[in-house]
N, C-alpha and C positions, 0 to 999 in steps of 0.2 A: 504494500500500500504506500504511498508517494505521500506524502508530508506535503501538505499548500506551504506553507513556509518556507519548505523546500524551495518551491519554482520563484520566489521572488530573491533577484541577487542580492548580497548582503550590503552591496551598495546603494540600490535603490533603498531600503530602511536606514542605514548611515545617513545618510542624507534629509533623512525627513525626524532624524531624533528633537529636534525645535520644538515640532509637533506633537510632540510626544510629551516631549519637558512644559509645556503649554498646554495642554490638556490636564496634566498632572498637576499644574497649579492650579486651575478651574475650578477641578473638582475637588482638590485642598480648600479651598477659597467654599464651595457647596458644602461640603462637608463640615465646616467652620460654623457657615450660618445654622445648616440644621442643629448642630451643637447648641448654637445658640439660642434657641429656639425649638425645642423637641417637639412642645402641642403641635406648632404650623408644621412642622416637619412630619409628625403623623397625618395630620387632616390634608397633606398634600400626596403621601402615600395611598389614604384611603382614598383621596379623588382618582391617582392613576390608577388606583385597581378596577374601582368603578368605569370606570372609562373602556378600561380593557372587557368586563365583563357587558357594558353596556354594548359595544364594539360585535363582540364574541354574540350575544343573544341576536342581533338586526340579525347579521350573517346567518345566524341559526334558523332565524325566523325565514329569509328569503333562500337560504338551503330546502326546507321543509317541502317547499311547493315545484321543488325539483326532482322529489324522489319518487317512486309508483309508488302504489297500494295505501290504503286510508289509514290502516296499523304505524305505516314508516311518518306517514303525514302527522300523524298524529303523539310521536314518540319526539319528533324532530321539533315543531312546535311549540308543544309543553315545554323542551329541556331548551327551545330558544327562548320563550318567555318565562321560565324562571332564570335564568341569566340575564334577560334586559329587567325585569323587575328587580333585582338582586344589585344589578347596575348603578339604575334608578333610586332604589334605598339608600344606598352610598352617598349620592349627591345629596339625598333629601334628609339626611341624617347622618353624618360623617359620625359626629361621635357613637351610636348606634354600633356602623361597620365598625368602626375602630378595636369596641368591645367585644364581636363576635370574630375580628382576627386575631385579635389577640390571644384570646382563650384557644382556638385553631394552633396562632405557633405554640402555644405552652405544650400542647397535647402532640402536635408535630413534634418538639425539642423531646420531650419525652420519650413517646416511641424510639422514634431516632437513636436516642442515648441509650434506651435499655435496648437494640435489636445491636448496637456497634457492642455494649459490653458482652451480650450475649454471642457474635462472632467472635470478638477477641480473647472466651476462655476458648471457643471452637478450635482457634490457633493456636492454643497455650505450649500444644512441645516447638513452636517456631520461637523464635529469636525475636525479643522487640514485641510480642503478643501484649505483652503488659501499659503497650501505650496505646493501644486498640482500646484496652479497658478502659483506661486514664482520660483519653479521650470520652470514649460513653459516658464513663460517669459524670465528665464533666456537663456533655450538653444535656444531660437529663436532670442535672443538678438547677441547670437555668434555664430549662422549661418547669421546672419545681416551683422556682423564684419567681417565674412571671406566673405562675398558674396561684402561688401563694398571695400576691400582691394583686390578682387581677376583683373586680373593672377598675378599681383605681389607677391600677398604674399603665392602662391603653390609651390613656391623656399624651403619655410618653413613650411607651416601649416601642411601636413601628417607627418614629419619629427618633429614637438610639440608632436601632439598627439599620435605618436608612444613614445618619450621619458617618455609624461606622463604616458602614460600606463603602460610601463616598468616599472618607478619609484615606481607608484602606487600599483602594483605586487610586486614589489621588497620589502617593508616598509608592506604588507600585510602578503607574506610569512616567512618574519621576525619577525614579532609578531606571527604568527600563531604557527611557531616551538620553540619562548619562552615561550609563554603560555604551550605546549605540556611539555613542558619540568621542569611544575612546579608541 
């Protein structure tokens, strides 16, 4: 299998590290405000979800009358108009979505954490299995934390995890275009 990365020459990316170092402040600069600011930084998360699901339901809705049989019309339909209604509530109620995602990641971070410890005794005669665990427990620890703090604290937590990701982004594509650029 042939790497995309591969076909572009390592000059053509040399050349464009600016780009890169410029983007990386951006989203340092993104990641900044959301920090500074976590409520606006959630209610702007919960608008791009709605959006997306708002998006996803139309589509669903104008798929439905594409397909044969009144069963398929009917499956496609329903699961498009509860996606644009689900949409729709987001915009009409952000703090609402904000509550019903958040409780979603806790329960997500959970699973997740207990299915990674439960792979990494799977591993246990390998080498290094113990950080498969360490990891689990970790993210199941901070879907504990937000399942322990929640609806309070969906004011903030999409509105964290957006800034860190920004941040995180930000401090990634920063390094990536100094490195390019040696």
């Amino acid at each position: 299998m042939v790497n995309v990365m591969d076909e572009i020459p390592p000059s053509a990316m040399r050349d464009k590290w600016g780009w890169f170092v410029a983007l990386g402040v951006f989203l340092l600069i993104c990641g900044a405000l959301a920090f500074g600011n976590l409520f606006a930084a959630t209610v702007a998360s919960v608008y791009y979800i709605g959006m997306l699901m708002l998006l996803g339901g139309i589509i669903h809705l104008a798929h439905a009358f594409q397909v044969r049989g009144w069963e398929h019309i009917l499956f496609w339909a329903l699961s498009g108009l509860l996606y644009t209604v689900a949409g729709i509530l987001a915009f009409a109620n952000p703090l609402l979505a904000s509550e019903a995602l958040t409780l979603f990641l806790a329960i997500a971070l959970l699973v997740a954490g207990t299915f990674r410890v439960w792979v990494g005794r799977k591993l246990k005669p390998e080498k290094g299995w113990v950080w498969i665990v360490i990891g689990g427990v970790v993210t199941a620890l901070a879907g504990i934390a937000v399942a322990l703090g929640w609806p309070v604290n969906s004011l903030w937590v999409l509105g964290l995890f957006l800034a860190v990701d920004l941040t995180f982004q930000g401090w990634t594509l920063l390094a990536f275009g100094f490195a390019l650029r040696r």
